[in-house]
N, CA, C and O of each residue as an XYZ file, in Angstrom:
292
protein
N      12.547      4.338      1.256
C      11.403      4.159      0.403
C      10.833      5.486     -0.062
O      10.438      5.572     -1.225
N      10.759      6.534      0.762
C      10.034      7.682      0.203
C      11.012      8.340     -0.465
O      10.402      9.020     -1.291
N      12.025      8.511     -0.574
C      13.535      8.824     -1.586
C      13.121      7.992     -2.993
O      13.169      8.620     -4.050
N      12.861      7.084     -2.998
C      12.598      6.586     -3.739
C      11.162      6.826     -4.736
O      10.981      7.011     -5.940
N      10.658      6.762     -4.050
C       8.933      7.356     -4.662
C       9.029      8.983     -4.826
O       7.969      9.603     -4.749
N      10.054      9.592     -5.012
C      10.069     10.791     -5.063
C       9.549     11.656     -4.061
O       9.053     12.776     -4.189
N       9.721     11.026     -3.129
C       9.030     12.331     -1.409
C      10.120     12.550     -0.371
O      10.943     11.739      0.053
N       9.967     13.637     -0.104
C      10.802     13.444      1.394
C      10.041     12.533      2.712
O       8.883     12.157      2.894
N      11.286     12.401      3.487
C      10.712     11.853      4.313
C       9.707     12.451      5.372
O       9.003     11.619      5.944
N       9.501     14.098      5.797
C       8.133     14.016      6.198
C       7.137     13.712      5.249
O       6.454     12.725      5.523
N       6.817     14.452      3.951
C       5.671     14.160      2.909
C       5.438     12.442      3.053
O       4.387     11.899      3.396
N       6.510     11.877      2.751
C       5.943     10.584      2.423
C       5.235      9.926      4.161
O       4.427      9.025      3.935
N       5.342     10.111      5.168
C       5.006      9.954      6.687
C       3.537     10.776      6.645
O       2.545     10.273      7.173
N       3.483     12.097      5.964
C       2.419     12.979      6.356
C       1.281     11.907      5.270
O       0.106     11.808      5.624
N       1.815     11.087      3.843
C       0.694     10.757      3.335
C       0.125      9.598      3.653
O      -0.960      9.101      3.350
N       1.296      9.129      4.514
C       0.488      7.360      5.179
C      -0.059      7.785      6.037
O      -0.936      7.036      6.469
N       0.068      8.859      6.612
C      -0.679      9.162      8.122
C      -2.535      9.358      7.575
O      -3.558      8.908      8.092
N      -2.349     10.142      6.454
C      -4.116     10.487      5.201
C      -3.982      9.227      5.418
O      -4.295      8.731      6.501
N      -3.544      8.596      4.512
C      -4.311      6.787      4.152
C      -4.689      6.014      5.776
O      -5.678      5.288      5.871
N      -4.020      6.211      6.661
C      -4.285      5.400      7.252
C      -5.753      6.533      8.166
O      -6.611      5.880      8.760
N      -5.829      7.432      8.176
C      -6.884      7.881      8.949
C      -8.204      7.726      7.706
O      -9.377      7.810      8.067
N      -7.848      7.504      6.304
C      -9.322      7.394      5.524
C      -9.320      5.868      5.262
O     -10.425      5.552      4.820
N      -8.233      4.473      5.403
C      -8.781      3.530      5.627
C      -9.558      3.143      7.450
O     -10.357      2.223      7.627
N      -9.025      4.168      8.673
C      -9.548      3.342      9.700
C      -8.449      2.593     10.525
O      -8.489      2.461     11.749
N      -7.616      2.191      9.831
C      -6.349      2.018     10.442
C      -4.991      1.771     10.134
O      -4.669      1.466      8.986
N      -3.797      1.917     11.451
C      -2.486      1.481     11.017
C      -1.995      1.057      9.727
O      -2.459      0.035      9.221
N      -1.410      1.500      9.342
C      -0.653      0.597      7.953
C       0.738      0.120      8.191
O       1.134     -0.991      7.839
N       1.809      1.437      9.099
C       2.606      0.777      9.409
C       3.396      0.911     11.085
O       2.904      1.717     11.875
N       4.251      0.320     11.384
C       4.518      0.282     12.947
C       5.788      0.496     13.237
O       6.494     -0.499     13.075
N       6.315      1.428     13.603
C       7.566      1.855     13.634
C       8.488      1.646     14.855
O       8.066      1.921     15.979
N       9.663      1.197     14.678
C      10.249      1.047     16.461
C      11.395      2.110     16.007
O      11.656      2.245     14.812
N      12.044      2.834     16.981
C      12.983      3.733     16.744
C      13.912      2.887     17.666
O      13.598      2.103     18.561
N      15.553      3.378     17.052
C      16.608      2.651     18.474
C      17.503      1.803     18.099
O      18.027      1.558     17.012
N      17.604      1.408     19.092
C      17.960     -0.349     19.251
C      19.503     -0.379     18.042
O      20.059      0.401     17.268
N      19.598     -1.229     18.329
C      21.074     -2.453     17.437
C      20.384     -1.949     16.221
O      19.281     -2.346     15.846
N      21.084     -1.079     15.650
C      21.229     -1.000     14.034
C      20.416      0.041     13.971
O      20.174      0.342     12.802
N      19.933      0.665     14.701
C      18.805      2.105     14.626
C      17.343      1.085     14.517
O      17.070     -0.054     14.896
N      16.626      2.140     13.811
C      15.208      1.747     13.724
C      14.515      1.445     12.715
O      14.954      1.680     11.589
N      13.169      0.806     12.923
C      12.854      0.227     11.541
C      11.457      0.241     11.737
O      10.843      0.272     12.803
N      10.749      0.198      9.824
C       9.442      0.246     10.367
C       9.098     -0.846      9.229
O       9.677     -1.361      8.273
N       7.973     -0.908      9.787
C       7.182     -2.209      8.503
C       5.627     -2.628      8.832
O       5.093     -2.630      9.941
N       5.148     -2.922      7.785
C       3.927     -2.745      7.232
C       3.328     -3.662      8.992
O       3.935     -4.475      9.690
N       1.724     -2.943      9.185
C       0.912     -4.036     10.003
C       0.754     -5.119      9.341
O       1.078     -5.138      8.153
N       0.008     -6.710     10.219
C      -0.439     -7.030      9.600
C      -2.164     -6.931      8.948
O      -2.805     -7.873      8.482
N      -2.535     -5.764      9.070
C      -3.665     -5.485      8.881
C      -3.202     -4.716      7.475
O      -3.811     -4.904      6.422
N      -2.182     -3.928      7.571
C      -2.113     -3.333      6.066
C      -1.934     -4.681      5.228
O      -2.637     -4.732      4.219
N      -0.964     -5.980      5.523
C      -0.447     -6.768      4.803
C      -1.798     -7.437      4.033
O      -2.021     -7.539      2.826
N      -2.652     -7.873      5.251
C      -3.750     -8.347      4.297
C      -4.429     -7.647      3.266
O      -5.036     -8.190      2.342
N      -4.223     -5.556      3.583
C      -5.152     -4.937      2.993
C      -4.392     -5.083      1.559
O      -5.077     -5.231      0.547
N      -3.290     -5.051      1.496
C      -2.246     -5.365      0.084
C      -2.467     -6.832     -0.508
O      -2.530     -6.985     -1.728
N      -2.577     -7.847      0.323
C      -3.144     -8.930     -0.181
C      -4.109     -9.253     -1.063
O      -4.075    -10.015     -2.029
N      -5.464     -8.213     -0.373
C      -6.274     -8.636     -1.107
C      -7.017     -7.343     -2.183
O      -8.082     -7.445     -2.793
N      -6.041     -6.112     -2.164
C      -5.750     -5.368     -3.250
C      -5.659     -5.739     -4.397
O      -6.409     -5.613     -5.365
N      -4.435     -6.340     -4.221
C      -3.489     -7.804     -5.443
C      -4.572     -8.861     -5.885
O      -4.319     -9.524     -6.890
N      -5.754     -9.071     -5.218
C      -6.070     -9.910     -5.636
C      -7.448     -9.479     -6.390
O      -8.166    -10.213     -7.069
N      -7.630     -8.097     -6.095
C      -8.734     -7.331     -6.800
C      -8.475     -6.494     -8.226
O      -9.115     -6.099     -9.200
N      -7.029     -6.486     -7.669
C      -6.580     -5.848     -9.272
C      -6.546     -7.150     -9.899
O      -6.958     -6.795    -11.004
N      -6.369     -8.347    -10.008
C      -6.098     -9.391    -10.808
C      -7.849     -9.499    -11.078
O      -8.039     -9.043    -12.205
N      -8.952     -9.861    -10.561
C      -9.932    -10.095    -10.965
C     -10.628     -9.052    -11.563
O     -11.742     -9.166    -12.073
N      -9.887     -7.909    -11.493
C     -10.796     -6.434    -12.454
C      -9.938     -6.613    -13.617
O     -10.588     -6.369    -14.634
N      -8.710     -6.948    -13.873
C      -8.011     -6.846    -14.946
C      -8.425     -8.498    -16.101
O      -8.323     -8.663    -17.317
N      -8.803     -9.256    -15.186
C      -9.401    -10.205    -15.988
C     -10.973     -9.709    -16.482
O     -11.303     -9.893    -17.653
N     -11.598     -9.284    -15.836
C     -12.735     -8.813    -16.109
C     -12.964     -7.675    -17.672
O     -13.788     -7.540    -18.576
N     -11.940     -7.190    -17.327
C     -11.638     -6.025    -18.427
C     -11.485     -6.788    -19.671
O     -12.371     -6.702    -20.521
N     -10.389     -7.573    -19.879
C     -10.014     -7.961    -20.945
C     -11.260     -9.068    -21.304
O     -11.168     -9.422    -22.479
N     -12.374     -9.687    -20.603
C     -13.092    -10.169    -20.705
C     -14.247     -9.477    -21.520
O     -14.840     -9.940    -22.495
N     -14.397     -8.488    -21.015
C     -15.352     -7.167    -21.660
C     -14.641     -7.004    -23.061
O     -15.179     -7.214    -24.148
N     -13.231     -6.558    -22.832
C     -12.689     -6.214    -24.080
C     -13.091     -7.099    -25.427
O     -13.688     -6.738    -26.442
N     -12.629     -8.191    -25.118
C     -12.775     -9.500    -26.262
C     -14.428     -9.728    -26.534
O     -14.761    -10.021    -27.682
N     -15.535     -9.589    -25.420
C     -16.724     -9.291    -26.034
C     -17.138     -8.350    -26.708
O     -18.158     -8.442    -27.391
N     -16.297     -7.106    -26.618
C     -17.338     -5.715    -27.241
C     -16.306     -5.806    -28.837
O     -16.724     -5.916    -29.990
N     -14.746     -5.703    -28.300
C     -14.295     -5.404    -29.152
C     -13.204     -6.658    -30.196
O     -12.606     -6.533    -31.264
N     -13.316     -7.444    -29.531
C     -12.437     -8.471    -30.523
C     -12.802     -9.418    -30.841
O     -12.114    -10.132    -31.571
């Protein structure tokens, strides 16, 4: 994932580590090891925080275009 977003893999670790100390907590939970190496994935405390992200960008983006069509269309 951070290959992907254009980071290496410390940068992209060093910037969830910021987010998660200026939201308060965990975002994600990592196991190292095991059958197939290791893996990490979201809490479910980040999952809800993405949940209801998604659901704030949908009611600001309705809001907008709501404004829009009153001021301007």
């Amino acid at each position: 994932g951070a290959r992907a977003a254009g980071f290496s893999y410390r940068a992209a670790w060093a910037r969830v580590r910021r987010v998660e100390a200026a939201l308060g907590f965990k975002l994600i939970e990592s196991h190292s090891g095991g059958e197939g190496g290791g893996r990490s994935r979201l809490t479910p405390r980040a999952l809800d925080f993405v949940r209801r992200y998604r659901a704030f960008l949908e009611r600001s983006e309705a809001l907008l275009e709501q404004a829009f069509r009153e001021s301007l269309g």
